[in-house]
Steps between C-alpha positions, in 0.01 A plus 500: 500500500548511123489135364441612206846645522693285727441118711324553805709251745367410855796304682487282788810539774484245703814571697612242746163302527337183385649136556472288215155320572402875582595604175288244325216591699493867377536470160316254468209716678620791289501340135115508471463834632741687263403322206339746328752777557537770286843586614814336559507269840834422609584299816863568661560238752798374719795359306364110655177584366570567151519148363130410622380843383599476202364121426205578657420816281577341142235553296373763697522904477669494766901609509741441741816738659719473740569745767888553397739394279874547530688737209837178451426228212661250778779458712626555909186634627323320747152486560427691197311450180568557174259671198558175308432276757152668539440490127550155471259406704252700329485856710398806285516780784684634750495711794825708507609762806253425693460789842571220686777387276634812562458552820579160654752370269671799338368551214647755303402736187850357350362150589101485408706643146705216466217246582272674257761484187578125573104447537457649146771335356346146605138600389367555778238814593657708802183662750777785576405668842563852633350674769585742733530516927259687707753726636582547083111611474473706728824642417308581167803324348266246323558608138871506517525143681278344272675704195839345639404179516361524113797614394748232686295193464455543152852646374610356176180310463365563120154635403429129397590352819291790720194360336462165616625601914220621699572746736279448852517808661426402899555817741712295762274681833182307330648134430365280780422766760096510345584914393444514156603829258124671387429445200605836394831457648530179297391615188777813584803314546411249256453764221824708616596091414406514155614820427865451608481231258409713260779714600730222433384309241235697316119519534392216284718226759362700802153388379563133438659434832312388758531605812292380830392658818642218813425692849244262698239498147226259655153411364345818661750778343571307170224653321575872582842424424505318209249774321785762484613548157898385587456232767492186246442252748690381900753349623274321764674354880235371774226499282665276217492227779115490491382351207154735490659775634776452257223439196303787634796726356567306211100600415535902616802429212291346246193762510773796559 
């Protein structure tokens, strides 16, 4: 990490998890234990959790996301959820395509584009994902699937805007299945990250963005991870639903 250079974010995904009264319970186990961070700490909960996340973290450092937003001001779409809606009940982040997104719910690189523009345009801070498929991997096809995805996601989005996403990159064979990239493989893609940015935009933007590691990071790998020069923080799944587990990162963050 470079915090000297850019925000060093560790983000909670909480995916479909946590009742209410669950909720409650975590955060309220997790506000004394992140305190002190020296990072950003975000929490991105279900859409009926957002409400009591956000009351209960007032005052806090503590920030709250949601795990989608949908890329239409208003109108005919139902079960969806618009950027202002989560703005105006006090959201900051948001997740935005998602490999599960993608791969459950069709996602597209046309799509996560959309949803980022109409995130930006409400003030909100898009976590951007990309990540490639085993198969993709082994293919050695990493750089130009991750390179792809840059370049869709993020067409006609302006130097100013790039800064305040983050871009979580999670290799899609490590989320959930307990394989996680090596650090070195991390620190690769993340870099060839930055420097397509650079590509695009120029080398001073590439630095300031911020862009996360999110393949099963955990309180035992954090540490190894988070040391490498362009991982600026994680885009955390299980682990975020463990208050010292969750805390345990936020610390390998804050020392990094």
């Amino acid at each position: 990490m470079k915090k000297n250079v850019r925000k060093a974010v560790i983000a909670g995904n909480w995916k479909m998890n946590k009742t209410r009264p669950e909720a409650k319970a975590l955060i309220e186990a997790m506000k004394p234990l992140v305190s002190d961070a020296g990072c950003e700490v975000v929490i991105c909960t279900p859409y009926t959790n957002l409400e009591t996340a956000v009351e209960m973290t007032e005052g806090t450092n503590i920030k709250v996301g949601a795990e989608n937003v949908h890329f239409e001001k208003s109108g005919a779409f139902t079960g969806e959820i618009s950027a202002d809606m989560l703005t105006e009940i006090g959201v900051e982040y948001v997740i935005i395509g998602h490999s599960e997104r993608r791969q459950y719910f069709g996602e597209t690189d046309e799509t996560v584009n959309k949803r980022t523009k109409a995130a930006l345009s409400a003030g909100l801070k898009p976590i951007v994902c990309v990540g490639e498929l085993l198969w993709e991997r082994e293919c050695n096809i990493t750089e130009e699937v991750v390179g792809r995805q840059i370049k869709l996601d993020f067409y006609d989005v302006s130097a100013e805007d790039i800064k305040k996403c983050v871009i979580a990159y999670e290799p899609v064979w490590a989320i959930g299945t307990g394989k996680t990239a090596t650090a070195e493989q991390a620190e690769e893609v993340c870099a060839f990250i930055r420097g397509k940015l650079a590509d695009l935009y120029g080398n001073d933007v590439a630095q300031a963005v911020t862009v996360q590691y999110g393949g099963s990071m955990n309180a035992g790998n954090a540490a190894e991870l988070l040391s490498k020069e362009n991982i600026d923080g994680g885009l955390i799944g299980g682990a975020s639903l463990k208050a010292p587990d969750f805390a345990e990162i936020v610390k390998a963050a804050t020392n990094g």
